[in-house]
C-alpha positions in Angstrom: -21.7 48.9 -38.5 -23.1 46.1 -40.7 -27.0 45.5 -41.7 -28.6 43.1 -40.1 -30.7 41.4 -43.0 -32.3 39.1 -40.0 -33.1 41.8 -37.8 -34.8 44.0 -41.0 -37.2 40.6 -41.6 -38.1 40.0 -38.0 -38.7 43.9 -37.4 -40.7 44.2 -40.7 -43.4 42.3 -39.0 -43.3 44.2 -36.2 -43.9 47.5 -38.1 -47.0 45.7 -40.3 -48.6 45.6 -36.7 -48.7 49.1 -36.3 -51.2 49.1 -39.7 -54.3 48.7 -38.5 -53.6 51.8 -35.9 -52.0 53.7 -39.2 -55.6 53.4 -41.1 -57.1 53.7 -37.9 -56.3 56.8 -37.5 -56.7 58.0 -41.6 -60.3 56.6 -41.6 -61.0 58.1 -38.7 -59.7 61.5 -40.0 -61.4 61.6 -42.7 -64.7 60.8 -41.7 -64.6 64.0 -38.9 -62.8 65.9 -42.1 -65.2 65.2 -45.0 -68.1 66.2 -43.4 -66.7 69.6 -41.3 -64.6 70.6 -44.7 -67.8 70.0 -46.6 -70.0 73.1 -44.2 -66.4 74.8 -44.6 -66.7 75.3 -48.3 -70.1 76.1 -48.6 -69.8 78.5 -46.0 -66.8 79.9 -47.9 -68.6 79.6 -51.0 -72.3 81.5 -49.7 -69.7 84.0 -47.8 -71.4 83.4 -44.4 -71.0 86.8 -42.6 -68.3 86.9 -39.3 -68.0 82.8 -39.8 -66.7 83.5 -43.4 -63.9 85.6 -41.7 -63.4 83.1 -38.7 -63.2 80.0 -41.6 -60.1 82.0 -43.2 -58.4 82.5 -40.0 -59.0 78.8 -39.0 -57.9 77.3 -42.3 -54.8 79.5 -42.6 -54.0 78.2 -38.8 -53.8 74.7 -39.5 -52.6 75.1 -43.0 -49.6 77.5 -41.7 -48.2 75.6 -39.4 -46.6 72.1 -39.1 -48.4 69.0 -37.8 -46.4 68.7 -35.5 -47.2 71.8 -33.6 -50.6 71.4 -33.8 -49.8 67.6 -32.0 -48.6 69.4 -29.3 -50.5 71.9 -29.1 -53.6 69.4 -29.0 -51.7 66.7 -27.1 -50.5 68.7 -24.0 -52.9 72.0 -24.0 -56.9 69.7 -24.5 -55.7 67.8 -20.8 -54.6 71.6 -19.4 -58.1 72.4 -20.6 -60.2 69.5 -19.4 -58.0 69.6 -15.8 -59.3 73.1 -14.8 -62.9 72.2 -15.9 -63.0 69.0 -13.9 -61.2 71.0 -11.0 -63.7 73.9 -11.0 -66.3 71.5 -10.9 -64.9 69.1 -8.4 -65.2 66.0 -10.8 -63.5 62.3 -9.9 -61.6 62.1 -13.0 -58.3 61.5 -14.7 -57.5 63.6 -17.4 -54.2 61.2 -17.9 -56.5 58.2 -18.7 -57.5 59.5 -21.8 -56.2 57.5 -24.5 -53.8 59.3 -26.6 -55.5 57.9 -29.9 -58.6 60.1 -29.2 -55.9 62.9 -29.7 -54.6 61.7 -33.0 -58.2 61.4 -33.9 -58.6 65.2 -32.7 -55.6 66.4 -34.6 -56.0 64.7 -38.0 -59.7 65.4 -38.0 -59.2 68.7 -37.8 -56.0 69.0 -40.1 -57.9 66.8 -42.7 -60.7 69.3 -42.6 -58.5 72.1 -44.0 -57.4 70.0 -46.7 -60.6 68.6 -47.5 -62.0 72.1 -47.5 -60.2 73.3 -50.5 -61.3 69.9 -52.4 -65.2 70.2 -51.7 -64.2 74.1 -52.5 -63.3 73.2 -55.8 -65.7 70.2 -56.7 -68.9 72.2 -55.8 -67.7 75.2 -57.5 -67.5 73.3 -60.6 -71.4 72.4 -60.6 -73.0 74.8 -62.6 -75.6 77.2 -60.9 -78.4 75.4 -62.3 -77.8 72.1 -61.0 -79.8 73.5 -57.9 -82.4 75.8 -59.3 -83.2 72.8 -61.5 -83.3 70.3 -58.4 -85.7 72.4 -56.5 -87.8 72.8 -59.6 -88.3 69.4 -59.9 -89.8 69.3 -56.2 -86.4 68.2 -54.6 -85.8 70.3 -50.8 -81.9 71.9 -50.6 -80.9 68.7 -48.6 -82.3 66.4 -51.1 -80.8 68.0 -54.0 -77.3 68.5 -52.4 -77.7 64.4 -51.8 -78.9 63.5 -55.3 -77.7 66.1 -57.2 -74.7 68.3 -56.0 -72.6 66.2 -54.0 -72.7 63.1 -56.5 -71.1 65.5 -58.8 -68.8 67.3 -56.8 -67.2 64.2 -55.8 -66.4 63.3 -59.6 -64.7 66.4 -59.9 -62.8 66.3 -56.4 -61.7 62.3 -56.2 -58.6 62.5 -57.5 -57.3 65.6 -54.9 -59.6 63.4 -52.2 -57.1 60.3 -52.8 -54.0 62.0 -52.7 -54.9 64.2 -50.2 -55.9 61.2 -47.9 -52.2 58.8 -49.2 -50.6 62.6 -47.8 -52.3 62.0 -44.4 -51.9 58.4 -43.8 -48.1 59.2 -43.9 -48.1 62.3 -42.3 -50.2 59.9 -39.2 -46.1 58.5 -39.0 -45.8 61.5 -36.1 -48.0 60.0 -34.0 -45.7 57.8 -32.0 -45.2 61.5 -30.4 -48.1 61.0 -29.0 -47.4 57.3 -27.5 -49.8 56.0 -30.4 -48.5 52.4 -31.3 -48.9 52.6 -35.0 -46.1 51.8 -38.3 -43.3 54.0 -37.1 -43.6 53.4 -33.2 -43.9 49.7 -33.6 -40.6 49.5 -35.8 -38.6 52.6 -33.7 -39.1 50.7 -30.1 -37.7 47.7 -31.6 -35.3 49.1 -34.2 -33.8 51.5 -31.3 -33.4 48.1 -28.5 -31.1 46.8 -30.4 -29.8 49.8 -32.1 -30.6 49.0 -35.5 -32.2 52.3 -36.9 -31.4 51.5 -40.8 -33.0 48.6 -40.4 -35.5 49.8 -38.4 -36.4 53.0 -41.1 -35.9 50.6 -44.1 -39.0 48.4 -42.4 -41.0 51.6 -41.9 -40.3 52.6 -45.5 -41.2 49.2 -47.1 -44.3 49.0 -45.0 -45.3 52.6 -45.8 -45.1 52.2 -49.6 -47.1 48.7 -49.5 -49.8 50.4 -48.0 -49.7 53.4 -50.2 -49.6 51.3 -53.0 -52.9 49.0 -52.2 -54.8 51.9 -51.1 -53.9 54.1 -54.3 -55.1 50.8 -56.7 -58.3 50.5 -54.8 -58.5 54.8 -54.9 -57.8 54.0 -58.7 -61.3 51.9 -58.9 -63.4 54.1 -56.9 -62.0 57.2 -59.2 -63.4 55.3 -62.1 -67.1 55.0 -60.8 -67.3 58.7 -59.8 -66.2 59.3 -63.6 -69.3 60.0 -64.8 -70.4 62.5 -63.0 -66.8 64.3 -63.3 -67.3 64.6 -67.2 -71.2 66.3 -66.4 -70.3 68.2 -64.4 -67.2 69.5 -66.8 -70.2 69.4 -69.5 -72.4 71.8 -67.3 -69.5 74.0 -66.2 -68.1 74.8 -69.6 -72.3 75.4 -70.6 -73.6 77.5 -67.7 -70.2 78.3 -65.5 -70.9 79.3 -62.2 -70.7 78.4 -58.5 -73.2 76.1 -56.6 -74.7 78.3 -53.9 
């Protein structure tokens, strides 16, 4: 079997095609993950009675087991789900017209949650305690101070795990061709495996995997540098007061 350097060239532009579905899917993610892992961690962090306890169970869940259960589990148990309900209440509609990339959204926004959970975990533990008291003293409500105050700093301490966290789940998004999603690695597989040419077909993946990894880690790079500032504060603060944001 010989490589096919003409095949790999034409089939590398089919697998760029399946980018904008790739970051699709990661930007999606992590806007329904930042948020949710945010009230995750400082429900963890204020120990929230019998929704501290359901938190643990949730995040060892999707922590525990591999993505690609959960795909599954999401991909062919939701339409079971939403079958019976439209059944029992006598509803025109087709469950099967859903379109799978809602799923992918479903999945990754809740797997990027867990994730995320431990990073906003960390990064608001770091504030010292009288970030808030000091906030509200100075006629700030909880929600204002969180906005001005907390968060700013919490997301100097945590960008670095938030931009390798998110690199982690833009390639772990490659299993969503399980789901019929047309993004990177479907794209380049349909073609690659027409014509039989799977080395070729992986090497395209791979070259258009790091290329994106790369740019999005340079431009992570710059936006690490602006959130600086309030990373060495807050390590200011912390080694002064010590303590957890609550």
């Amino acid at each position: 079997m010989n490589f096919d350097l003409n095949f790999a060239i034409q089939n590398l532009w089919m697998a760029f095609s399946g980018i904008p579905t790739t970051l699709l899917i990661t930007f999606v993610a992590a806007v329904i993950g930042i948020p949710l892992a945010f009230f995750i961690a400082l429900a963890r962090i204020r120990k929230v009675p019998l929704l501290d306890q359901f938190l643990t169970l949730y995040l060892s869940f999707m922590r525990g087991t591999p993505t690609i259960v959960q795909i599954y589990l999401v991909y062919n148990g939701i339409p079971i789900i939403i079958k019976m309900i439209v059944q029992a209440l006598n509803l025109d509609f087709d469950v099967y017209s859903i379109p799978p990339i809602l799923y992918a959204f479903i999945v990754y926004g809740l797997n990027s949650s867990a994730t995320y959970s431990e990073m906003w975990k960390a990064g608001l533990s770091a504030v010292g305690r009288g970030q808030l008291e000091a906030a509200q003293t100075s006629g700030l409500t909880n929600f204002q101070a969180y906005v001005h105050v907390i968060i700013p700093q919490a997301v100097g301490v945590c960008a670095p795990s938030f931009c390798s966290s998110t690199l982690n789940m833009l390639k772990n998004t490659s299993l969503v061709f399980l789901m019929t999603v047309q993004d990177i690695t479907a794209r380049a597989k349909i073609a690659a495996g027409q014509q039989y040419k799977y080395v070729e077909g992986y090497l395209d993946i791979l070259i258009t995997y790091i290329i994106v990894c790369t740019i999005l880690e340079l431009l992570f790079k710059l936006w690490e540098k602006r959130t600086t500032r309030y990373k060495t504060e807050s390590q200011k603060v912390t080694a002064k007061e010590g303590g957890v944001t609550a």
